[in-house]
C-alpha positions in Angstrom: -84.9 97.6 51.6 -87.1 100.6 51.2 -90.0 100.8 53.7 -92.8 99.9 51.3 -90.6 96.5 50.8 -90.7 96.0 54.8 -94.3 97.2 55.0 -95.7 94.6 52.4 -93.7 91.9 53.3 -95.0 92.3 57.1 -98.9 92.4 55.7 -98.9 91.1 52.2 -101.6 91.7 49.8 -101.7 89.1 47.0 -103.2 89.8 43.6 -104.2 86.3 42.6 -104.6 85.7 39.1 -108.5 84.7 37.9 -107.5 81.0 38.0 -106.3 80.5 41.0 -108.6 82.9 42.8 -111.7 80.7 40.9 -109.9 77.9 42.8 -109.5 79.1 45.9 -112.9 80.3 45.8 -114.2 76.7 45.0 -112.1 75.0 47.8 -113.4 77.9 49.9 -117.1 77.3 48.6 -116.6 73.2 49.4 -115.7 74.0 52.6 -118.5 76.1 53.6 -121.1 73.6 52.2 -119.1 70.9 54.1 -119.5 73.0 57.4 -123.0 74.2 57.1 -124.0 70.1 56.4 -122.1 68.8 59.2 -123.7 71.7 61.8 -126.8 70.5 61.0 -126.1 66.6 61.5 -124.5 67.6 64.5 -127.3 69.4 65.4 -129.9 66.7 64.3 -127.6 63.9 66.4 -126.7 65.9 69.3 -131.2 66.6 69.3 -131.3 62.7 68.7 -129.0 61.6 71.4 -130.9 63.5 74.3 -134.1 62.1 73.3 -132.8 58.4 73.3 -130.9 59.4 76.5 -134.2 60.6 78.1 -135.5 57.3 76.8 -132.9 55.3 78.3 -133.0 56.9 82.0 -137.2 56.1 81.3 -136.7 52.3 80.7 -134.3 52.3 83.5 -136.3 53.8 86.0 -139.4 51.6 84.9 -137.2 48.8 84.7 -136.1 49.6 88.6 -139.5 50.0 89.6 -142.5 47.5 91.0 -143.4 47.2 86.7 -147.1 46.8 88.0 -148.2 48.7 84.8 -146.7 48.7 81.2 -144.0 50.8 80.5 -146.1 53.0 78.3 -148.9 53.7 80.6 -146.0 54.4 83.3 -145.8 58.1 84.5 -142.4 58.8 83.8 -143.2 57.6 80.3 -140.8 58.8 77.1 -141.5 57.9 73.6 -138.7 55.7 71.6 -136.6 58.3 69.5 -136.8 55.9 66.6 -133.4 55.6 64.6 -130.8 57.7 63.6 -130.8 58.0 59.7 -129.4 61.1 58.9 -126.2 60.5 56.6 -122.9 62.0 57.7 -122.0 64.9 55.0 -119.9 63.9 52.4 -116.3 64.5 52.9 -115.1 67.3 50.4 -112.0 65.6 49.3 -109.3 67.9 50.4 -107.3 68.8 53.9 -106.4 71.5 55.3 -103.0 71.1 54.4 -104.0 70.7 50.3 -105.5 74.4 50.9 -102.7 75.8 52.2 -100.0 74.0 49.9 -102.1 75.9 46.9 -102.5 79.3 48.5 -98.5 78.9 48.9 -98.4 78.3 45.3 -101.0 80.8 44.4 -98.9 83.6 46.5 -95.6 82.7 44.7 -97.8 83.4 41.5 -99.5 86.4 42.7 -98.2 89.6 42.5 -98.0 92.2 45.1 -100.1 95.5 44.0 -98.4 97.5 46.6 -95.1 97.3 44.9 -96.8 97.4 41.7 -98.0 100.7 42.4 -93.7 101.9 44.1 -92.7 100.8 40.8 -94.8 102.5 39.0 -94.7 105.6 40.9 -90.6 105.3 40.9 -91.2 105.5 37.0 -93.3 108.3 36.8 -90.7 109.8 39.5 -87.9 109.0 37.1 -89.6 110.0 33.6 -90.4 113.7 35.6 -86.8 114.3 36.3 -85.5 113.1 32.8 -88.1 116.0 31.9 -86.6 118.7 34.5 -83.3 118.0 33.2 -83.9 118.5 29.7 -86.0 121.7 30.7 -83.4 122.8 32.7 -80.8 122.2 30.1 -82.7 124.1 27.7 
């Protein structure tokens, strides 16, 4: 094994065909639009949950106190954070495990331009000695 075998084999680089790299694209485009809608219903919950937390610990405290006024003339008075109705983002279908079963597949496919380029170069090496020989045995 020559050391441009060892070399690629330790840090491969694949050169997908147009198909699969469209695919891996899209699965990589899902993914991203999956994350950057889930962020933002985190966000939007995790903003949702403090206020009806704050709300909560408000009612409480009213609740525990002498209630001589209503609870929305009360000092320590929060608004109600109203319902949740953001939707949850749509699941995008695939795992984590589907992605990496088809860049397996994609890799066995691909080919590796590093050795592309050895062999190449091992021909050109080749072809410029077949033409010192027959110089030389001129």
């Amino acid at each position: 094994m020559s050391l441009a075998d060892l070399l690629s084999r330790a840090s491969p680089v694949y050169d997908y065909y147009s198909t699969d790299r469209k695919i891996l694209d899209d699965y990589k485009g899902a993914y991203d639009k999956y994350t950057a809608e889930y962020d933002a219903y985190k966000s939007a919950f995790d903003d949702w949950q403090s206020r009806a937390n704050a709300y909560n610990a408000a009612v409480e405290a009213w609740n525990a106190g002498p209630r001589t006024t209503e609870y929305t003339q009360s000092p320590g008075y929060v608004a109600h954070p109203g319902e949740f109705t953001m939707s949850a983002p749509v699941d995008p279908g695939f795992t984590g495990d589907d992605v990496n079963a088809f860049a397996a597949q994609a890799q066995g496919r691909a080919q590796r331009p590093s050795l592309r380029f050895l062999r190449t170069a091992d021909l050109t090496l080749v072809a410029c000695r077949s033409h010192l020989l027959r110089r030389a045995a001129r």
